[in-house]
C-alpha positions as CSV (number, residue, x, y, z in Angstrom):
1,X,30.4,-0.2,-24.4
2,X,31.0,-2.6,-21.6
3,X,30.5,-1.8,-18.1
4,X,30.9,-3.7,-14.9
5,X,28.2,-4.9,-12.8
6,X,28.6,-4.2,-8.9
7,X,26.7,-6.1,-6.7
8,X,26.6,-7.1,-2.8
9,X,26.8,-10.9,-1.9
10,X,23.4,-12.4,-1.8
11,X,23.1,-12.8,2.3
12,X,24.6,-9.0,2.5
13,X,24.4,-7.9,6.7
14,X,25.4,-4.8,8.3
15,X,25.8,-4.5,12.2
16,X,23.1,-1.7,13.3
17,X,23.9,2.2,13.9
18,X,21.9,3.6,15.7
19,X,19.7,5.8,13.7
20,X,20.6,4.6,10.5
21,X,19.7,2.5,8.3
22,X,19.4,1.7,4.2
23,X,16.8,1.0,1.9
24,X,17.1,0.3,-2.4
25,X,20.6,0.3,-4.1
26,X,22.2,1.1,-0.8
27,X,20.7,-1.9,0.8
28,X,20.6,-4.7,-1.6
29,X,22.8,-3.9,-5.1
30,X,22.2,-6.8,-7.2
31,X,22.1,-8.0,-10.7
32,X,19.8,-6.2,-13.0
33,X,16.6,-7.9,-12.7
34,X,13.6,-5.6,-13.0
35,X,13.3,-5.3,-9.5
36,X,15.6,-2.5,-8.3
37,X,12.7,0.5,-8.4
38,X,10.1,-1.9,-7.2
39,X,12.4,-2.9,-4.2
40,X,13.2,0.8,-3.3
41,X,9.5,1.7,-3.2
42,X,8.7,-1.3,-1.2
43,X,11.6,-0.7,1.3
44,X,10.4,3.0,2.0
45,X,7.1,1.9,2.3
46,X,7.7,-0.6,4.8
47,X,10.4,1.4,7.0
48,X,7.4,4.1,7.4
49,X,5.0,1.1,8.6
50,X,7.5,0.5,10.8
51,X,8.3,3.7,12.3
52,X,4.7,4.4,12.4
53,X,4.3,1.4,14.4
54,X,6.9,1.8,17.0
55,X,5.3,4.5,19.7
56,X,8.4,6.7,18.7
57,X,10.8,3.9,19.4
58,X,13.3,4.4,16.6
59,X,15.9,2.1,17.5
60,X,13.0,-0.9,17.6
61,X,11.5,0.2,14.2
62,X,15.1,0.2,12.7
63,X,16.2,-3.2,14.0
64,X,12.2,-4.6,13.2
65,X,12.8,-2.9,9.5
66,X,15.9,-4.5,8.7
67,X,15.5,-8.5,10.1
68,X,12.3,-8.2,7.5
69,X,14.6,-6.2,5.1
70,X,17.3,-9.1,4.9
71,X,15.0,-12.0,4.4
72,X,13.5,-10.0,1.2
73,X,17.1,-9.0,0.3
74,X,18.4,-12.2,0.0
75,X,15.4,-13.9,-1.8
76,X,15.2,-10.5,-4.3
77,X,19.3,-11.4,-4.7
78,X,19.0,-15.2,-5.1
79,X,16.2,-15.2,-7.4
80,X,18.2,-12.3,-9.7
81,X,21.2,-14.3,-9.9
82,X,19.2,-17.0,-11.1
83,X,17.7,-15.0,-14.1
84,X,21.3,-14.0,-14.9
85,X,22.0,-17.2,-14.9
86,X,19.0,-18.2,-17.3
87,X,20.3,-15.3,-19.5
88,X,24.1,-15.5,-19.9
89,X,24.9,-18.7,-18.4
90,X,26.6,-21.8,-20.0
91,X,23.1,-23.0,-21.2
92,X,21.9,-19.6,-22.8
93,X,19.4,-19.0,-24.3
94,X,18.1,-23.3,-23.8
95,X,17.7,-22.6,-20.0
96,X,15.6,-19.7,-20.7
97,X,13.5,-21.3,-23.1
98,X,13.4,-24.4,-21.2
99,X,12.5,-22.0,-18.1
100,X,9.3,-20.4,-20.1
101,X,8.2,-23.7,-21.8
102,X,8.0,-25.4,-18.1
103,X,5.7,-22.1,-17.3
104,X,3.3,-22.7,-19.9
105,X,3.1,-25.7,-19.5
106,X,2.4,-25.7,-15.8
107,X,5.5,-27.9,-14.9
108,X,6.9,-27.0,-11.4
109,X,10.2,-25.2,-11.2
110,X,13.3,-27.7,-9.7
């Protein structure tokens, strides 16, 4: 069956609360790619570096958490819509095949 694929745009922003933020789905819903779970654990990890590093200074460890949070967001996003690309785009399968044969052979991605 069918279902539809919900995602945020790719350079997704959110004005700060104070004392909230997100992390995983919440924070970054893209494209399937593999990389939701590994994402989530990475984004928890990080927010507790950050709150650990902040002398108790929430607010600071929030707004430090997220500018690093949107850089990886957006890369994690971009690079996703690429592969979704390779894989039902206009070319598939060629661009994916094309894709692994420029791997093995050591040819630079464009």
């Amino acid at each position: 069956m069918p279902r539809i694929i919900h995602t945020l745009p790719e350079t997704h922003r959110w004005s700060r609360v104070p004392g909230v933020t997100l992390l995983g789905d919440a924070a970054h819903l893209m494209v399937p790619s593999g990389e939701g779970a590994n994402l989530a654990i990475y984004d928890g990890a990080e927010l507790g570096k950050s709150i650990a590093a902040s002398s108790g200074d929430i607010e600071a460890a929030l707004l430090a958490y997220e500018r690093e949070l949107f850089a990886r967001s957006t890369t994690a996003a971009v690079e996703a819509s690429k592969l979704t690309t390779l894989l039902f785009g206009e070319t598939a399968p060629y661009g994916l095949v094309e894709a692994f044969e420029q791997e093995l052979l050591g040819i630079p991605n464009s």
